[in-house]
C-alpha positions in Angstrom: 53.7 -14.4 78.2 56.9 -13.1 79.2 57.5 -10.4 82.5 60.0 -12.2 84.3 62.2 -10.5 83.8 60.8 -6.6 83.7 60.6 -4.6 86.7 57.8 -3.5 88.6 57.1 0.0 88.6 55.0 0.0 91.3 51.8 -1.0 93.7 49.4 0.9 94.6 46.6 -0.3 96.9 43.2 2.0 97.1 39.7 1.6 97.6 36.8 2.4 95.1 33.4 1.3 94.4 35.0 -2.1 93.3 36.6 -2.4 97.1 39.9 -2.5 97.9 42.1 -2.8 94.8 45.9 -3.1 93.7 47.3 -1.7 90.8 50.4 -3.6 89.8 52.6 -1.4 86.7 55.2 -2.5 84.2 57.2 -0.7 81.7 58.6 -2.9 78.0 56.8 -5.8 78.7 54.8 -8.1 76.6 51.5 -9.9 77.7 49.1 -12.0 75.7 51.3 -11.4 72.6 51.0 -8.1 72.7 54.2 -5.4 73.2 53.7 -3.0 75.5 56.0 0.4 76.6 53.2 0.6 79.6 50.9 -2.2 81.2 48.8 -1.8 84.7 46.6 -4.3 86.4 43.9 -3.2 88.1 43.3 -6.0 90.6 40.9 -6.7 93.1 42.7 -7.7 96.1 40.1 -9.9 98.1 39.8 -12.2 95.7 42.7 -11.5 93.4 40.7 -11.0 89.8 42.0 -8.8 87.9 38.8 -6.1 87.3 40.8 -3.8 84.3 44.2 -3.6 81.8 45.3 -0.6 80.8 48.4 0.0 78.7 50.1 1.4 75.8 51.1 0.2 73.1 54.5 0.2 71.5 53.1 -0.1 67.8 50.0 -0.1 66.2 48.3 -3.6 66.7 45.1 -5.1 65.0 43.6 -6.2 68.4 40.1 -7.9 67.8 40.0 -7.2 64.3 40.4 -3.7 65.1 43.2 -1.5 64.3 45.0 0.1 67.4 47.5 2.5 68.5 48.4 4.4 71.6 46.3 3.6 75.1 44.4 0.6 75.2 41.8 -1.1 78.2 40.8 -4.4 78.3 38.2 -6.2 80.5 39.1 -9.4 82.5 39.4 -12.3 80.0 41.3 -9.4 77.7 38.3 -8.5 76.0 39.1 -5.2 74.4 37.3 -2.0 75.8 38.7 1.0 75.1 41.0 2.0 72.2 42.3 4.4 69.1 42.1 3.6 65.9 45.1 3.8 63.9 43.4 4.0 60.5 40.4 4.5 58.9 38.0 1.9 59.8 35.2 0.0 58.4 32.2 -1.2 60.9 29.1 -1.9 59.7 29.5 -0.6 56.2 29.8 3.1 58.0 33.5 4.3 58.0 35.3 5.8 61.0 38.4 7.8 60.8 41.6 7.6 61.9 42.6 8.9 65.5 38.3 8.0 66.5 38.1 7.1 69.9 36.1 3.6 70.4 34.6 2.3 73.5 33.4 -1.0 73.1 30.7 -3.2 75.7 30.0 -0.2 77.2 27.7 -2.0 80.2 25.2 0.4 81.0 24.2 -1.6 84.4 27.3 -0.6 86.3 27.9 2.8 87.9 31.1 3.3 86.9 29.6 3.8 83.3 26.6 5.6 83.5 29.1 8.5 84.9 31.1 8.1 81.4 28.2 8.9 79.9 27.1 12.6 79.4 24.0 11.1 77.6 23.0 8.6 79.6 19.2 9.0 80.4 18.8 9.5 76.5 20.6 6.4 75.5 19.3 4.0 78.6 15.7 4.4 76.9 16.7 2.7 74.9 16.2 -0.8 76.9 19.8 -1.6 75.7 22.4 -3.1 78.7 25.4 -3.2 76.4 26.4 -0.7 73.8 29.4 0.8 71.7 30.5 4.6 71.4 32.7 6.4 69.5 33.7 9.9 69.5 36.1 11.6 66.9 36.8 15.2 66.1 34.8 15.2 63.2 31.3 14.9 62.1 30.6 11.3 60.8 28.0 10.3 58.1 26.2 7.1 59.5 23.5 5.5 57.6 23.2 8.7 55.5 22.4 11.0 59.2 25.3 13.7 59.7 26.2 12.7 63.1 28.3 14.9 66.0 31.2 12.9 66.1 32.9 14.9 69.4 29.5 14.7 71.3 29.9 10.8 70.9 27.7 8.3 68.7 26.0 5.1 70.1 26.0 2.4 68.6 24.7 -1.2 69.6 27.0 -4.3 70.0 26.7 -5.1 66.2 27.3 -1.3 65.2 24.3 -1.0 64.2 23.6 3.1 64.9 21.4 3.6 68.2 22.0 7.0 68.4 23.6 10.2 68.0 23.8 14.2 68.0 22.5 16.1 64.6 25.5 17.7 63.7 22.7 19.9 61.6 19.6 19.9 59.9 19.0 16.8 59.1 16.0 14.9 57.5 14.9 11.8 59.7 12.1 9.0 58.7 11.1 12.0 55.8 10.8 14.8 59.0 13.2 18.0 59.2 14.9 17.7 62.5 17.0 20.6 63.7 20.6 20.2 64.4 21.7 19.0 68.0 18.4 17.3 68.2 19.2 13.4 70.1 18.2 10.9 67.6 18.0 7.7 69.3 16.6 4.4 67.0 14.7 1.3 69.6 14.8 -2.0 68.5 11.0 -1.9 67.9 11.7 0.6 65.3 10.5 3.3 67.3 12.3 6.4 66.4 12.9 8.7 69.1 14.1 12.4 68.9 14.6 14.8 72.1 15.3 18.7 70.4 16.7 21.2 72.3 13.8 23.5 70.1 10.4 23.5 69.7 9.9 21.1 66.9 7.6 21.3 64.2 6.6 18.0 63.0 3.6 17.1 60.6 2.3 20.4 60.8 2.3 20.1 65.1 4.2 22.4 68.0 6.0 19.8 69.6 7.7 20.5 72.9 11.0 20.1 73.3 13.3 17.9 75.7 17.1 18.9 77.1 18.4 15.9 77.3 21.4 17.9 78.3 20.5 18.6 81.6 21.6 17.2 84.5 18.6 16.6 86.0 16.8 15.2 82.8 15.1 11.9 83.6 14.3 10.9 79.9 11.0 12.3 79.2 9.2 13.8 76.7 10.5 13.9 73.2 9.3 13.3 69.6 8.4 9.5 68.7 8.3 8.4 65.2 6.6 5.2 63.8 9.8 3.3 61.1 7.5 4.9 58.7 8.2 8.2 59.6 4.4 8.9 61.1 4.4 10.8 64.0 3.5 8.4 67.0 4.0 10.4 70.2 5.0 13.5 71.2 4.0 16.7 73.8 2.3 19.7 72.5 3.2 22.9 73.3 0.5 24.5 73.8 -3.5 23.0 74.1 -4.3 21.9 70.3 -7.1 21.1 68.5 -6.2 17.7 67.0 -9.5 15.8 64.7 -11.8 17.7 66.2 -10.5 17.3 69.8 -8.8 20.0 72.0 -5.8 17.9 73.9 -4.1 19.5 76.7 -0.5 20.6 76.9 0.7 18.6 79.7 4.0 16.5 80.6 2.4 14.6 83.7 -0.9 13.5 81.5 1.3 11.7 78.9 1.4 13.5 75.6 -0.4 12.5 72.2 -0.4 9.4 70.6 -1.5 8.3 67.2 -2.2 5.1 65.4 0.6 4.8 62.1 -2.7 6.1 59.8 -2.4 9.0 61.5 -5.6 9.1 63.4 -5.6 10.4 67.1 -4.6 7.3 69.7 -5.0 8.9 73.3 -4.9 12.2 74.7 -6.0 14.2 77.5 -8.8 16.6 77.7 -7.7 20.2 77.6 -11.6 21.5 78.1 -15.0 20.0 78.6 -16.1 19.0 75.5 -18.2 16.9 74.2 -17.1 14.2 71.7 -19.6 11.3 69.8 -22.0 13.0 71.9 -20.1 12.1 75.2 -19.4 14.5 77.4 -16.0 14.6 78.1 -14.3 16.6 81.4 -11.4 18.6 81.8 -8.2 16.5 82.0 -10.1 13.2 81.5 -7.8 10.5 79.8 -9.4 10.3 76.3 -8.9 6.7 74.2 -9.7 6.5 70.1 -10.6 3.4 68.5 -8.1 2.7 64.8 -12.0 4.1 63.4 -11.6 7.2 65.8 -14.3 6.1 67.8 -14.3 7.4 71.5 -13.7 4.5 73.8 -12.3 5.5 77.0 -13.1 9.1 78.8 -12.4 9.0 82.6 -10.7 11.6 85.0 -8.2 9.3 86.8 -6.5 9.5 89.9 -3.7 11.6 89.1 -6.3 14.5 88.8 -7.9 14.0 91.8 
């Protein structure tokens, strides 16, 4: 380590969501073997940890295996967080251009990332703490799926894809998705896909879900078995589905099917009657994998 002799630019004391906080600055300096034209510390001062790193570069660096150039954040321990790549890069057999901006560890706990994140209620479904994103001024081909590379592309730890913007028409799991439609892939296998349109999927009006709203709590959407069967989603409007009329309704929880296809749970849209059970208006209705009716009760929500 050498900063002995470099001067300090300066030292800036404020107070954020992390408490109070010094920033200490340093021009031409290197630190942990690595050349710098700009270094500051982000330092919390009660206890005197340093919370953040950001600097510049002076040349391109391979830092963690990866390629950098330009700005650069690390986390305490300098983990790398934030950086550019200076050439094309290979992760997970997917290849990312030059000049793609990376974001690596992304903790999805903390405040000060979930407001980074213009996407956030669609990613956080997926259960995931810790993530990777990338964005780059160019669409990118991952896994075969054209991908909206300025919109930014999730990917988990392993970059493995999570999830990402259609950059068009696309064919997912053997269904036509329109473009801008938020693809997001669980680790159950559970394939989730919130369109901006009104999707059709195996022959269904399924309602769509802006995720791009800022008041959008993650509901609704398009779920897909790995298979590619249709396992949830919200119809449009009331549909007859096998011989059952289920209701169009956000608060009753949508239609669900078993992989085979057959109808899984819905709610009532009429009175009907079904395997010579009469069934009420916005009664919860359960199928068995044979399609035998199992469960018909108005619950409380209705009440």
């Amino acid at each position: 380590m050498k900063n002995a002799t470099l001067p300090l630019l300066m030292i800036i004391i404020s107070t954020s969501c992390w408490g109070q906080r010094k920033e200490y600055s340093y021009t031409n300096v290197t630190f942990h073997q690595i050349e710098f034209s700009e270094i500051t510390f982000l330092i919390k001062e009660q206890e005197q940890d340093t919370l953040q790193i950001k600097g510049i570069l002076k040349e391109n660096r391979i830092i963690d295996d990866i390629p950098c150039y330009g700005e650069v954040t690390f986390t305490t321990g300098w983990n790398l967080s934030k950086c550019i790549l200076a050439v094309d890069h290979i992760f997970a057999g997917n290849t990312f251009p030059k000049d793609t901006h990376l974001e690596i560890g992304l903790d999805l706990d903390l405040q000060k990332d979930i407001r980074s994140l213009k996407y956030y209620c669609a990613i956080r479904g997926a259960r995931i703490q810790f993530i990777n994103r990338c964005v780059s001024s160019s669409d990118l081909l991952i896994n075969g799926i054209s991908c909206n590379g300025s919109e930014g592309i999730f990917f988990k730890t392993d970059w493995s894809l999570l999830g990402c913007i259609l950059a068009e028409e696309d064919t997912i799991a053997r269904n036509i998705l329109p473009g801008k439609t938020f693809v997001r892939f669980d680790h159950n296998g559970t394939i989730c896909c919130f369109s901006l349109t009104n999707p059709i999927i195996q022959g269904l009006t399924c309602s769509g879900s802006d995720y791009t709203h800022w008041l959008w709590s993650g509901g609704g959407g398009v779920f897909l078995y790995p298979s590619g069967q249709l396992k949830y989603f919200q119809p449009l409007d009331d549909t007859e589905i096998q011989g059952t009329v289920c209701k169009r309704s956000q608060v009753r929880g949508g239609v669900h099917f078993y992989e085979d296809g057959s109808l899984k749970k819905c709610t009532s849209a009429i009175d009907q009657t079904i395997d010579g059970i009469f069934c009420e208006k916005n009664a919860t209705l359960k199928f068995d994998e044979n399609g035998t009716l199992t469960y018909a009760v108005k619950e409380k929500i209705f009440d």
